[in-house]
C-alpha positions as a LaTeX table, in Angstrom:
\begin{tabular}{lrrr}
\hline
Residue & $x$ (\AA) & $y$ (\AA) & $z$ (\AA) \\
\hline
Unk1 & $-41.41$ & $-21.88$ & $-18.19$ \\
Unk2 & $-42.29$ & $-18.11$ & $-17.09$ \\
Unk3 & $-40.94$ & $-19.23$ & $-13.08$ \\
Unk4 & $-37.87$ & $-20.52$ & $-14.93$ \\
Unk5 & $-37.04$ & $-17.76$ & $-16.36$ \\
Unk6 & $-37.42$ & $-15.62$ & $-13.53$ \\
Unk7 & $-35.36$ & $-17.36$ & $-11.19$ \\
Unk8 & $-32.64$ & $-17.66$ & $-13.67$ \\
Unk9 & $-33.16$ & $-13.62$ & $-13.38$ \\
Unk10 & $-33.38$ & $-13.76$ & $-9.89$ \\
Unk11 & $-29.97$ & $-15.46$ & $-9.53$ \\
Unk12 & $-28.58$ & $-13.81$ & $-12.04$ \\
Unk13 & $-28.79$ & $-10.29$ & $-10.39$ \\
Unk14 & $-28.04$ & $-11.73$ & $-7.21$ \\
Unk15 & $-24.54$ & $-13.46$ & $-8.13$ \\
Unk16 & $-24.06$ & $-9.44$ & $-10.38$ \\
Unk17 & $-24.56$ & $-7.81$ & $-7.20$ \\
Unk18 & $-22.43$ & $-10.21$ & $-4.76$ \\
Unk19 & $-19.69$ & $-9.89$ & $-7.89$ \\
Unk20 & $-19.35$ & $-6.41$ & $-8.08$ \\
Unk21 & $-19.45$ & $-5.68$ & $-4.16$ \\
Unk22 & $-16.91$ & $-8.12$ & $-3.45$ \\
Unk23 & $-12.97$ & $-6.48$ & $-4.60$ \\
Unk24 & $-9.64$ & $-8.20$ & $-4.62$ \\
Unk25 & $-7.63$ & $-5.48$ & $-4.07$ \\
Unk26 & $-4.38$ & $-6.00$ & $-2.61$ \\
Unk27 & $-1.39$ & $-4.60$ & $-2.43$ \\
Unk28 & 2.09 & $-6.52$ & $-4.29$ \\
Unk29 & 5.86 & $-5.09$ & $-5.32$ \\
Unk30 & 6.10 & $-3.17$ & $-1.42$ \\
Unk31 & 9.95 & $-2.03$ & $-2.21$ \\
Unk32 & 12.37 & 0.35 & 0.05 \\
Unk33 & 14.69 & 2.78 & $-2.46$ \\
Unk34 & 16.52 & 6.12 & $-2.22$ \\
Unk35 & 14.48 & 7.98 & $-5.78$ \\
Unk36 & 11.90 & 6.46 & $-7.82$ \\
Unk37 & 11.10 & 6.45 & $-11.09$ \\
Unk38 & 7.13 & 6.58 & $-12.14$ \\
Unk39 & 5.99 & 6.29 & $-8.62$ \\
Unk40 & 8.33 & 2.97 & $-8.03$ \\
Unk41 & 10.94 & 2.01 & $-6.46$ \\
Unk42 & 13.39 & 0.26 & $-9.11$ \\
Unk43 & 14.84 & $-2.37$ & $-6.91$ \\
Unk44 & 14.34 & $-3.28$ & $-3.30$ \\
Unk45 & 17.09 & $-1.62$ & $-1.05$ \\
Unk46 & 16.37 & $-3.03$ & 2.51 \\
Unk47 & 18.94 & $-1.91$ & 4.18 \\
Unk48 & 20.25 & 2.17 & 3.73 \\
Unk49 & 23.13 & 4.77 & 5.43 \\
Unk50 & 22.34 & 7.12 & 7.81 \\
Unk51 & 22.87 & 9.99 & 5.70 \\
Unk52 & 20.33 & 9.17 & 2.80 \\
Unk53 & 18.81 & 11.97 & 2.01 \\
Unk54 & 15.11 & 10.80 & 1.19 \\
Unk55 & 13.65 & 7.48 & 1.52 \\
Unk56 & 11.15 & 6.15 & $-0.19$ \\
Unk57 & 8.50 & 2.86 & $-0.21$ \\
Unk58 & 6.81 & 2.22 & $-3.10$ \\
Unk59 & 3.81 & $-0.70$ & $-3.99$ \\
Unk60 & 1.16 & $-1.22$ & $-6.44$ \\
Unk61 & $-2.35$ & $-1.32$ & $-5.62$ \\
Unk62 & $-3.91$ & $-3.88$ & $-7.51$ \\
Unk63 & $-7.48$ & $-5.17$ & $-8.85$ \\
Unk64 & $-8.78$ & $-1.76$ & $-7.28$ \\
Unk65 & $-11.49$ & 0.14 & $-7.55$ \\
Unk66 & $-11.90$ & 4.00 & $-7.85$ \\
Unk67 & $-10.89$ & 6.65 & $-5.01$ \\
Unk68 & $-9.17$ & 3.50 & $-2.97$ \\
Unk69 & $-7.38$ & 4.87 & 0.17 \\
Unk70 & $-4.22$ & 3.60 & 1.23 \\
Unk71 & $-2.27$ & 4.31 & 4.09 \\
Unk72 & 1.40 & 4.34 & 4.76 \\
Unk73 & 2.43 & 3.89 & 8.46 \\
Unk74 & 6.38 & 4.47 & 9.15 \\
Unk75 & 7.48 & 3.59 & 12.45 \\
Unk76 & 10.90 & 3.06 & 14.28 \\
Unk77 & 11.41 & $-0.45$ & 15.82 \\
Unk78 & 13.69 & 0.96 & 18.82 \\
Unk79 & 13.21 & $-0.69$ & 22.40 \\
Unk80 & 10.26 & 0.36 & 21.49 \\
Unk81 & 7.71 & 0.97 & 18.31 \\
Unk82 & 7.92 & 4.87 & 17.97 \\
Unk83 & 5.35 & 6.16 & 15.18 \\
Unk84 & 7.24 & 8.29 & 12.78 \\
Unk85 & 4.38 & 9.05 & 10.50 \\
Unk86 & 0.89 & 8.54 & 8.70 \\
Unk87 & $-0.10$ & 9.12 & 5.30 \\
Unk88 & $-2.82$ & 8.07 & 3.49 \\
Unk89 & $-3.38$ & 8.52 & $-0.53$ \\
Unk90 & $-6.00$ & 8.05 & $-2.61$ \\
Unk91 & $-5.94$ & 6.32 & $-6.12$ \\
Unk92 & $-8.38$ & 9.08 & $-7.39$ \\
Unk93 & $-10.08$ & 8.34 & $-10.82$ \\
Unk94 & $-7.78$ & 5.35 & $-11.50$ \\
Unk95 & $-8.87$ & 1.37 & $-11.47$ \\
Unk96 & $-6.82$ & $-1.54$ & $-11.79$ \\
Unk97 & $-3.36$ & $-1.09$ & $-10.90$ \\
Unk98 & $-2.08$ & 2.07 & $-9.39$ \\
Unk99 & 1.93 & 3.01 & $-8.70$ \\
Unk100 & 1.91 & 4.45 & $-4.86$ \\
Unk101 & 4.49 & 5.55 & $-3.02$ \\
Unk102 & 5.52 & 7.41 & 0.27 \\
Unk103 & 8.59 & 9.04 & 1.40 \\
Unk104 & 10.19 & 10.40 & 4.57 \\
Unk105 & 13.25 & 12.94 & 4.43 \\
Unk106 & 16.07 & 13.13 & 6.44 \\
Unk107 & 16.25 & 14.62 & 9.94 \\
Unk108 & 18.72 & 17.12 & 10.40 \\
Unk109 & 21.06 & 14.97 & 12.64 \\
Unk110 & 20.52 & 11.81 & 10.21 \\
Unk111 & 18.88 & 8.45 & 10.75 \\
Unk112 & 19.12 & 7.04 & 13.54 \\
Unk113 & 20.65 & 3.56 & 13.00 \\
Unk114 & 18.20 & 0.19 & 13.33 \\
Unk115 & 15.27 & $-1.49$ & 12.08 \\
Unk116 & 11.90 & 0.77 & 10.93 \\
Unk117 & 8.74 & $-0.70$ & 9.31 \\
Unk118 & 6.60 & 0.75 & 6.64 \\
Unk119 & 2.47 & $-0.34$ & 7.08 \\
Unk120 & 0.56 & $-0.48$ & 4.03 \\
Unk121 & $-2.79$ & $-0.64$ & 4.25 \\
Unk122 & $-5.96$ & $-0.86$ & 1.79 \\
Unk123 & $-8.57$ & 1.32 & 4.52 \\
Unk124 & $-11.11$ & $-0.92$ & 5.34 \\
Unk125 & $-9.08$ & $-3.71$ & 4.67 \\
Unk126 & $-7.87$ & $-5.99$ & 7.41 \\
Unk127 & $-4.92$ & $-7.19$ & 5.90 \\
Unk128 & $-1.66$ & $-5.58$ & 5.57 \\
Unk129 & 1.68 & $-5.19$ & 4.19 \\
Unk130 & 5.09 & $-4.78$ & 6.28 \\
Unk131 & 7.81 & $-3.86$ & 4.71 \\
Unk132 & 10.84 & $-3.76$ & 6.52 \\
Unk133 & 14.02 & $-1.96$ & 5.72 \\
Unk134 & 16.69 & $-1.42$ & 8.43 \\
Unk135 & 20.07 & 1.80 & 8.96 \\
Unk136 & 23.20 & 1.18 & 9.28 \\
\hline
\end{tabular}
């Protein structure tokens, strides 16, 4: 009965330990907007004028743990990919899901008109999210 009980123990911990090191965070929502309201992005606006002032990407990170990092790649998709810029935030003391969001101002001579891509990516993760969002 006593070797029983231990290996009932024994698998116990083990499937605890494999449990709690394996996450399912992911990121969902990845929108494209002009403002945001409580780190989101209303509505998805894909496509945007030259002259917007500020544009943003917004996503939730979801089923996360603690001090997650996750990194927002903007690039232009001109004859070639140029990188525009990298951030990456952290979801600090928070768990579950998180509102994150990025933004880019305006250059001083506008937008250049075409297709750009936003990269989201959990850090350490392999898997990521494109958004796309194109100016016009």
């Amino acid at each position: 009965m006593k070797t029983k009980i231990t290996t009932f123990f024994i698998y116990a911990a083990i499937i605890t330990i494999v449990a709690c090191s394996a996450t399912t965070a992911h990121i969902d929502e990845a929108r494209v907007c002009t403002s945001v309201a409580d780190n989101q992005c209303p509505t998805d606006n894909p496509v945007l004028g030259t002259s917007t002032p500020e544009i943003f990407v917004s996503c939730q990170l979801k089923n996360a743990p603690e001090n997650t990092d996750v990194n927002f790649a903007w690039v232009y998709l001109g004859q070639q990919k140029i990188a525009i810029d990298n951030v990456t935030l952290n979801s600090g003391s928070n768990i579950g899901t998180v509102n994150m969001q990025s933004s880019l101002s305006r250059p001083t001579n506008g937008w250049p008109p075409g297709d750009y891509e936003v990269i989201i990516s959990i850090v350490g993760f392999d898997k990521d999210v494109v958004k796309s969002f194109s100016i016009q």
